[in-house]
Structure formats: C-alpha cells, structure tokens
N, C-alpha and C positions, 0 to 999 in steps of 0.2 A: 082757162088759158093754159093753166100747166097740165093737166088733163089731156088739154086738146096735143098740145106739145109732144108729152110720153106717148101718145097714139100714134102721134106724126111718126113719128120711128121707130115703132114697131116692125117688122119684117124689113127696116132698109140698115140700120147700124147695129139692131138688136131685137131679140123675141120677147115681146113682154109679157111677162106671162101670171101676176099679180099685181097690182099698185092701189093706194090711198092719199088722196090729196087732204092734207086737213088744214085748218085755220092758221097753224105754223108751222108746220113739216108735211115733209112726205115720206113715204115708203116706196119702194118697186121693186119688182123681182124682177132679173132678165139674165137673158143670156145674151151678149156678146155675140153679131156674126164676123166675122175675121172678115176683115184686118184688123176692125174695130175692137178697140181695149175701151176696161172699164174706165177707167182717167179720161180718155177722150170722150165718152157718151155722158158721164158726169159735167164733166167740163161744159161739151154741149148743150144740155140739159139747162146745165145754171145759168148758164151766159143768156143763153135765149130769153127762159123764164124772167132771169131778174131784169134784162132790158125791158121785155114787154110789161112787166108789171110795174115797174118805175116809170114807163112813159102813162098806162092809165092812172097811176098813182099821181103821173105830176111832180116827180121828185127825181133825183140825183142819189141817195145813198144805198146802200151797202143790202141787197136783198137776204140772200142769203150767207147762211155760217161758214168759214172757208172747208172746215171738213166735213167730212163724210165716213159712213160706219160701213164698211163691206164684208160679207159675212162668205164661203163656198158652201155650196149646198153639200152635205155628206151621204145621205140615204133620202128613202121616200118618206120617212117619218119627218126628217129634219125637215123635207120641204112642203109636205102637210102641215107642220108647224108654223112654217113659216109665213106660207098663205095665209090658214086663220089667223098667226097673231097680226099680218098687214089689214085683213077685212077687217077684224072685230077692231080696229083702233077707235074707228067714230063709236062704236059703241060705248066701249070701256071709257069714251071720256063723255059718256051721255048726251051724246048727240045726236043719238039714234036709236031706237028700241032694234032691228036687226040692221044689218051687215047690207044687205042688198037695198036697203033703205037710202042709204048714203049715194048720193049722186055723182060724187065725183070718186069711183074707189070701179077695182075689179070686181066685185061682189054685186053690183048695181050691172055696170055695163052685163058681164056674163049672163046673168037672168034677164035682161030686156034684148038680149039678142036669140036667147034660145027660146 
C-alpha cells in the first residue's frame, strides 16, 4: 500500500525516481513538479499511508514519526549514492541477498519492467 501510494504520484505531484519500502521506514528519491513542494508531498504521503494502514491495522494511533530527513541532491555521484544506499537498504539489513530481490523498493520495480 505505501508502495502502491509513492507510484500513485509519480509524474502528477512528483518524478520518483528511487524508493524502498522496508518493515519500518522508507526511503525515496524525487523531485518535486511545481507547484508542488516537498512538505506538501511528504505531508501527503503520511497522511494517506498512515490512514490506510491504521484502517487494515484496525487501530487509531500514531503511524508514522512526525519528521522527516531531506537531503538536495549535489552531483551525479551524490545521486548514484544515493540510489544505491535507498536499494541496498533490504539488503544491509538481511532481508535480501540483492537489491532487485526486494519487492517493494525501486530496484525490483525497474528490472521487472525492463
């Protein structure tokens, strides 16, 4: 569901252009299409996510953490970095022997569509 979410808006509030959904966080790389700012696609993001997962969860509290880490991308190294450290997350925490293993991450998606 959050997966499905970050997809859902892709090319309409923002380009996604990396992400990892893992067992307690996420990651995702995007850009912003204007008008749309990052605070408001975060925003929308949480609210959606933590409403729908509170209603299959059957609960009432608190999904997600109120902040959030946002980083600008500097060169193509910084954002080849960036990428790999969002795919390799399920691995690094042994969830996955590779990166495109992982079902809910940009790593999987990209290679089942090429």
């Amino acid at each position: 569901m959050v997966q499905e979410s970050l997809l859902f808006g892709d090319d309409k509030k923002y380009r996604l252009l990396s992400w990892v959904v893992m067992p307690n966080h996420i990651h995702f790389l995007m850009v912003p299409i204007y008008p749309h700012t990052l605070s408001e696609i975060h925003h929308s993001v949480k609210s959606y996510t933590a409403n729908e997962a509170n209603k299959l969860l059957n609960r009432t509290w608190t999904f997600w953490q109120r902040e959030y880490f946002d980083r600008y991308i500097r060169d193509e190294d910084h954002y080849r970095n960036t990428v790999n450290y969002i795919e390799l997350n399920p691995v690094k925490a042994k969830l996955c022997k590779n990166a495109s293993d992982w079902i809910y991450s940009s790593a999987y998606y990209f290679k089942k569509s090429s």
